[in-house]
Structure formats: C-alpha cells, structure tokens
ZAMARGU-4260 file (C-alpha; in steps of 0.2 Angstrom, whole numbers, plus 5000, padded with zeros to 4 digits):
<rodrens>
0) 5000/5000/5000 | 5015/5014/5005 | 5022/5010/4985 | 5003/5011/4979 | 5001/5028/4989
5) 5018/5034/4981 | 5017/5032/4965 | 5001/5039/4965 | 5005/5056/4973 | 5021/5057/4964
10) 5008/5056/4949 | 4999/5070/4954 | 5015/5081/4960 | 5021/5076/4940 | 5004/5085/4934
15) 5002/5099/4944 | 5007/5111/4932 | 5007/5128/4942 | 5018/5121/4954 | 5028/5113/4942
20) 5031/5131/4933 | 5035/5140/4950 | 5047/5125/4956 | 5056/5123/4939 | 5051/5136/4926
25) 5053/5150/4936 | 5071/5146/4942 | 5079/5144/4926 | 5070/5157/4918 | 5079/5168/4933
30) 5095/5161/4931 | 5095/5165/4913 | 5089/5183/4917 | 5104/5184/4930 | 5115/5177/4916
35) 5111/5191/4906 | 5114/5204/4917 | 5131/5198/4927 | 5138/5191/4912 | 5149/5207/4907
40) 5150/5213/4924 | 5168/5207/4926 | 5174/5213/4911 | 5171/5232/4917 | 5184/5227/4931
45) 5199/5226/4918 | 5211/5238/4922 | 5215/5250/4907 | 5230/5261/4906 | 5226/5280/4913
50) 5229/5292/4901 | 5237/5308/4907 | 5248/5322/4902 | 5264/5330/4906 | 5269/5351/4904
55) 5285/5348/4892 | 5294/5364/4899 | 5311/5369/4907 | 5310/5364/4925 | 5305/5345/4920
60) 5318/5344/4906 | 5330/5347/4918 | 5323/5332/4931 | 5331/5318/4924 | 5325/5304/4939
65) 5307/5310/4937 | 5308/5308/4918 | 5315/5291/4923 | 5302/5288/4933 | 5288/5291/4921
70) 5296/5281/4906 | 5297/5266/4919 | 5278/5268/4922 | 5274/5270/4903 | 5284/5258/4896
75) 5275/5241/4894 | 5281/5227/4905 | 5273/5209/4903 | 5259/5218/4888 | 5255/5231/4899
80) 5259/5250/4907 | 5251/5260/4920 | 5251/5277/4911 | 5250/5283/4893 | 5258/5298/4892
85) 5257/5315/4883 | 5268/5329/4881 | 5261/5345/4876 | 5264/5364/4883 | 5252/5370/4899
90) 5240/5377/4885 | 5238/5359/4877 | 5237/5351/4893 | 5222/5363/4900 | 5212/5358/4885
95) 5215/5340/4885 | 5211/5339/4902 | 5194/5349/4898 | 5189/5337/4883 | 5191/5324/4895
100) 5205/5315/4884 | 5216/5314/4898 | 5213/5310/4919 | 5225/5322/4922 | 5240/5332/4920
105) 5256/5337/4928 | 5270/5350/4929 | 5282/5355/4937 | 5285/5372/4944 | 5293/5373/4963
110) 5291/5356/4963 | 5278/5341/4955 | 5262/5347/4955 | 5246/5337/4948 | 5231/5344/4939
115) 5212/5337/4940 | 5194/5339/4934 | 5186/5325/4943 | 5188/5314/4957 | 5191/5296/4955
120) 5201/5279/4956 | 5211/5283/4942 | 5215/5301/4947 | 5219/5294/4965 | 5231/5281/4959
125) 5241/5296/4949 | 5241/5305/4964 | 5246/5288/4974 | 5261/5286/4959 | 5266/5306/4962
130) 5268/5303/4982 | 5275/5289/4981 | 5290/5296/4970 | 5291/5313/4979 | 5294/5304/4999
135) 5307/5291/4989 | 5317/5307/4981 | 5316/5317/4997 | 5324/5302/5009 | 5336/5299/4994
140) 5341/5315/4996 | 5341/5317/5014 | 5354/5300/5014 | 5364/5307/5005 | 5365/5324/5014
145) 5370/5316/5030 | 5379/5300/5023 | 5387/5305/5005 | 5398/5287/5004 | 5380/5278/5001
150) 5379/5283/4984 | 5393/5271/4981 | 5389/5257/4990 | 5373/5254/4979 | 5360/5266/4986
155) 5350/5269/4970 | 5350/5251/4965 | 5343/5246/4982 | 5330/5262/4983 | 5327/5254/4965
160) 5324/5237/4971 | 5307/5235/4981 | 5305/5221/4991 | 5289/5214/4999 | 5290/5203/5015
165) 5274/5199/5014 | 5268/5182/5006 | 5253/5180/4997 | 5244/5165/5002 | 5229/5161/4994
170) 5214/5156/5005 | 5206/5146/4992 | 5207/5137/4975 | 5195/5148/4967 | 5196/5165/4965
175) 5183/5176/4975 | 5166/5179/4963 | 5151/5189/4971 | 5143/5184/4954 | 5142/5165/4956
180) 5132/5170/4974 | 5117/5176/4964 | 5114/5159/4957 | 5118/5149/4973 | 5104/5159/4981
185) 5094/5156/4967 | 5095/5138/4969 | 5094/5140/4986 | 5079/5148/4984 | 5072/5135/4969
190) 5077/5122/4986 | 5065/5131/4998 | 5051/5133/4986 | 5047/5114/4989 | 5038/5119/5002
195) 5025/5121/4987 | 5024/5103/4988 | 5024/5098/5008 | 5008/5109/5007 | 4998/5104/4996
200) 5000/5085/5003 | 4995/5092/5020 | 4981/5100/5011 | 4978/5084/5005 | 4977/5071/5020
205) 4969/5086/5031 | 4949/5081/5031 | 4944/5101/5036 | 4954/5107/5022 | 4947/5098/5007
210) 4936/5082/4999 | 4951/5072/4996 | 4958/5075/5013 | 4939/5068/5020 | 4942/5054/5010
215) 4959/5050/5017 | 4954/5051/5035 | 4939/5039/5030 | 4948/5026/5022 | 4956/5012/5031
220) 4973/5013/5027 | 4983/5024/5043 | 4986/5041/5042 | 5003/5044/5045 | 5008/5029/5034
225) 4997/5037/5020 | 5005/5054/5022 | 5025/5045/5025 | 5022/5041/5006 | 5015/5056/5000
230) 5029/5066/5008 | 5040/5055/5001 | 5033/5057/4984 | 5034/5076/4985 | 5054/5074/4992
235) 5058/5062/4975 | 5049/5076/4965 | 5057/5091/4971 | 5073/5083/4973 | 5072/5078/4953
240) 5067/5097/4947 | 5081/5105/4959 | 5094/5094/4947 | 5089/5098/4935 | 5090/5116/4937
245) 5108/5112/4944 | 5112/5103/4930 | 5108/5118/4919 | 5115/5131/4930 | 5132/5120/4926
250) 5131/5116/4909 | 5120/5130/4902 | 5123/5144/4911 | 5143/5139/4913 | 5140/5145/4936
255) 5155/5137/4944 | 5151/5127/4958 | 5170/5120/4961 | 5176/5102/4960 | 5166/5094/4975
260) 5146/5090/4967 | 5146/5076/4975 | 5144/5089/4992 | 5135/5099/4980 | 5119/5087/4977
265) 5120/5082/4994 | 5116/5099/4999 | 5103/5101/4985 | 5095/5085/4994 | 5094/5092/5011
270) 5092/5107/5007 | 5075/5098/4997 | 5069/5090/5010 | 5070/5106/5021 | 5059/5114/5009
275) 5046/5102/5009 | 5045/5097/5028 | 5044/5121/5030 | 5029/5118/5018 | 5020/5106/5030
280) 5026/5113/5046 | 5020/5132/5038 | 5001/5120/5034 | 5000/5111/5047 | 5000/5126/5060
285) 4988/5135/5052 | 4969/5133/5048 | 4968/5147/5034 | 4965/5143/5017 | 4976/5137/5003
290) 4979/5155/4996 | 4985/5162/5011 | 4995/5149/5013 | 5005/5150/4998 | 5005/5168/5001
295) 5014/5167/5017 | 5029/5151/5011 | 5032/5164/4996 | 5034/5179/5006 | 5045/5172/5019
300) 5054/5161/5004 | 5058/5179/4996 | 5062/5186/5013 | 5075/5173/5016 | 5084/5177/4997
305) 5085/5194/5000 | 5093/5192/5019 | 5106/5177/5010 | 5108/5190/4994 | 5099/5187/4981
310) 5095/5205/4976 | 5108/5213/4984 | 5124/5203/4989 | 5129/5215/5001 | 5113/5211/5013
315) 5123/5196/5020 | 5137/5205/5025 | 5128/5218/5033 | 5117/5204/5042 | 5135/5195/5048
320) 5143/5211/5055 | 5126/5216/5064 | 5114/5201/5068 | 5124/5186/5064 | 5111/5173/5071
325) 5099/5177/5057 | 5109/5170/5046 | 5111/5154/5054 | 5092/5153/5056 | 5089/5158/5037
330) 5087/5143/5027 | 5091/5149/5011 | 5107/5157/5018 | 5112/5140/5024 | 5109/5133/5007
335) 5119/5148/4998 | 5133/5149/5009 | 5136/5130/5009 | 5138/5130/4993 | 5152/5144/4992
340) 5160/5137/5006 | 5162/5122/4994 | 5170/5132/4980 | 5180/5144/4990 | 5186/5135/5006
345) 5197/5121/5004 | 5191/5114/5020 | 5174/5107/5025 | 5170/5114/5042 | 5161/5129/5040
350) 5150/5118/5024 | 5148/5105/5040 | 5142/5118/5051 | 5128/5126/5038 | 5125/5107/5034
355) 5119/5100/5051 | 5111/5116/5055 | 5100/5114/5039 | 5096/5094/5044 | 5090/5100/5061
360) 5079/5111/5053 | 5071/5098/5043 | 5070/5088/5059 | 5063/5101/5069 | 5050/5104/5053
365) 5046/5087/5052 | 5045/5084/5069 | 5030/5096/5071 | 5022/5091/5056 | 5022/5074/5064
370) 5017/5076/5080 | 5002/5089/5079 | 4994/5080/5062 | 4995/5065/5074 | 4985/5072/5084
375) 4973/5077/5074 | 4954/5072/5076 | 4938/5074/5067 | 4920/5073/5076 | 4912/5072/5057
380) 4918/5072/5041
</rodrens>
C-alpha cells in the first residue's frame, strides 16, 4: 500500500502544472535573466591604462630621475603599462584635460604638481604614483645629505629594488566571485520553494481542508503511513526538478560550483527535504485557506533570498557584522553559503556547520508536522 500511495502522489506532483512552473520554470527562467545581466559585469573590472599628460617645459627637462620615473611607468612590462603619456605645453594640457581626453595632467613648477577635473580611482592612483615618488626622492636626498659614501655602496640600486615581506597565500582554490552567489541563492531559493509541495500534501490528507483530505481520514489505510508516502513522493519530486536546474546552471549557464558535486547534490538534497518538511510545518500550523498559505511560504521564501543575497549581495554581509544569528536561522542562507564554502574554502567545516544546521531544521519541521497532524481528530467528516 505505502508503493501504491507513492506512485500515486508522485503522479499528481508530475501534473500539477502551476507548481511545476514555479518550482522549475521559474528558476531557470531567473538564472537566465541573471545570466544576462552579470555576464559582462567582470569585464568592466579590467584595468585599462590611465591616460594623462605631462607640461613639456624647462624645470621637468631638467629632472632627469622623474623623467626616469615616468618612462618606467609607461613603458610596457609583461603587455601592459600604467600610464599613457602626453607631452604638450600648459596650453595643450588645459584643454585635453577639459575634453576629457586625459585624467590628468602634471608640471612641474617649485616642485611636482598634479592637475584634476574630477575625482576618481584613476585620478587617486596618479596622485598615489606622484607621492610615492616625491617621499622616495626626498629620503634619497636626505641619505645622502648626512651619509654621502652611500651613493657608492649601491643606494639607488637598492632604493630601485622593492622588496615585499609579505607572502601572498591564497585562502582558496578559486578566486573570490560575488557573481556565482546570485545563482547559489537562486538555487537555494528553487530548494525552499518545495515547500510548494509539503503543502499541498498536507492540504491533502487534512479532512477540514478539502474532499480528498475527507476521503483519506475515512479510508482504512493509517494516516501517517498514507502521508510518509506522500511526503515521500513530493521529496523524490522536488529533489528531481532542483537537478535539473543544477544541471543547467552548470552546463547551460557555465556557474561554477567548484570540484566537489558530490557535496554539491548532497546539499541540494537536504536542502530539498527542508523545503518540503517548512511547507508542512507552515500548513500544518495554520487553519487558513490554501491562498494564504502559499502567500505566506512565498513571502518568507523571498524574505529569506533577500537576507542570503539574492538582490543585493551586500545584505549578508551587513546581516553577519550586525545580527549574525539570522543568518544561521535563514534557510536559504544555509543553502547559499554551503555551497560557496564548497567552491571557495578548501576545507569542510564551516560547509559541516551550515550542513547539520539545515538537517536539524528539517528535523525540527518534520517533527511538528508529525506530532500535531498526529494528533489530529475529526467529530464528522
């Protein structure tokens, strides 16, 4: 009788077709949508080469080192330079910097000066450049005020010579993308929104919600074994549509969710069946109708997306620095998160963490739905 009951449901979960759009449909149609509009969002980040201009008159033909200076940062190394460089007269150089042509330009009169219309990254890393080289010539020159003999034991060629003792070590095997989190909270969300399903078989086996619910409660075959199957059915359906969509989030979309899917669908799977047992524990609790119902699952379902992320991927920070337990109460988080901890950290613990607190969720759901349709009686039917 439970396979007879499983089948069935899983039948009737195949041709619901509202559901069916809103637990499949709608994801991919979204992830296409996001496709579209992150997919040149990292191209802007190249960095091009700033274009500036330098006052071609007596006092900077007669600074050698800062004409050295400037040829070392405009000359390309390894296919590419920091500046492009023109030299015109003041006159020139006002108008280019008034046609917007170039960032910037300097001169030197009574020292390096630097000339701006507007203020941005590009104008701050020239000034960044014109620092840097004015505190390096002044302490070359103090040096050599007080120790003259170091200009020949290799000053300039150790001033010239810069040397980092720091070591980059990268956290990760994959580089940091605030892109790819868009479409984990998407799937995240496509995850919770089985609680589409763990409704409407509550709303089925619930005689004061509808006929077939009557019909249930009448027939002779136990409750809870009756509803085990159905839950069951509505898990292997959900869990079958978020695959899917996985599968063309990888290979249609091109997301990368690292080297580990094997954690991957493993999540997707929990993260299934704490979908579906949210949707009974949301039904079972309440005695409103069907529409309110699925009102309330998609408003806190698109509550919890937008505290993981989803619309704006700066939310979860700002919910870590502040309130740091919401995001271990948000599902969808948990979902999202574990699956970035999979493609950026190279260990497993914080993914174990985000892990077991999803299953307890979905115990927790469960659990409820259990014990209070358990309990459940009827005077008439």
């Amino acid at each position: 009788m439970f396979a007879h009951i499983y089948l069935y449901r899983l039948k009737c979960i195949v041709r619901d077709k509202q559901v069916v759009f809103w637990t499949l449909l709608f994801p991919i149609l979204l992830a296409v949508l996001f496709e579209m509009a992150f997919s040149n969002i990292t191209k802007g980040e190249v960095f091009k080469e700033i274009k500036i201009a330098v006052v071609d008159n007596e006092a900077f033909r007669k600074d050698i080192h800062f004409q050295e200076a400037l040829k070392a940062v405009s000359t390309e190394a390894d296919g590419s330079r920091l500046f492009d460089i023109r030299y015109a007269s003041k006159e020139d150089c006002i108008n280019l910097l008034k046609d917007g042509e170039i960032e910037g330009y300097i001169y030197c009169e009574n020292g390096i000066h630097l000339e701006i219309k507007n203020n941005g990254l590009n104008e701050t890393i020239i000034k960044s450049f014109l620092d840097d080289y004015q505190q390096t010539a002044a302490t070359l020159q103090t040096v050599m005020a007080q120790n003259p003999e170091a200009m020949q034991k290799g000053l300039i060629d150790e001033i010239a010579k810069r040397k980092d003792y720091l070591k980059e070590v990268a956290a990760s095997h994959s580089e940091p993308d605030t892109v790819v989190h868009y479409f984990y909270t998407l799937l995240a969300m496509a995850c919770m929104y089985g609680s589409f399903w763990g409704l409407k078989e509550i709303y089925a086996i619930q005689g004061n919600q509808s006929a077939q619910g009557a019909r249930v409660c009448a027939a002779p075959t136990q409750k809870m074994r009756a509803f085990a199957a159905s839950l069951l059915a509505a898990v292997t359906a959900q869990a079958a549509i978020i695959l899917i969509v996985l599968l063309f989030l990888i290979f249609a979309l091109g997301v990368d969710f690292g080297n580990r899917l094997a954690y991957v669908v493993l999540t997707c799977l929990v993260g299934t069946v704490a979908g579906v047992t949210y949707g009974t524990f949301i039904s079972i609790l309440s005695h409103k109708s069907e529409g309110i119902k699925v009102g309330t699952l998609i408003g806190t379902t698109m509550l919890f997306s937008f505290l993981a992320g989803m619309m704006y991927d700066g939310m979860k920070l700002i919910i870590n620095n502040n309130v740091p337990i919401l995001g271990y109460l948000n599902p969808v988080n948990l979902i999202a998160d574990s699956f970035y901890a999979l493609y950026f950290y190279s260990g497993t613990t914080h993914y174990s963490l985000n892990l077991m607190i999803l299953a307890a969720m979905a115990v927790v759901f469960g659990l409820i739905t259990f014990l209070v349709l358990r309990r459940q009686k009827y005077a008439s039917l």
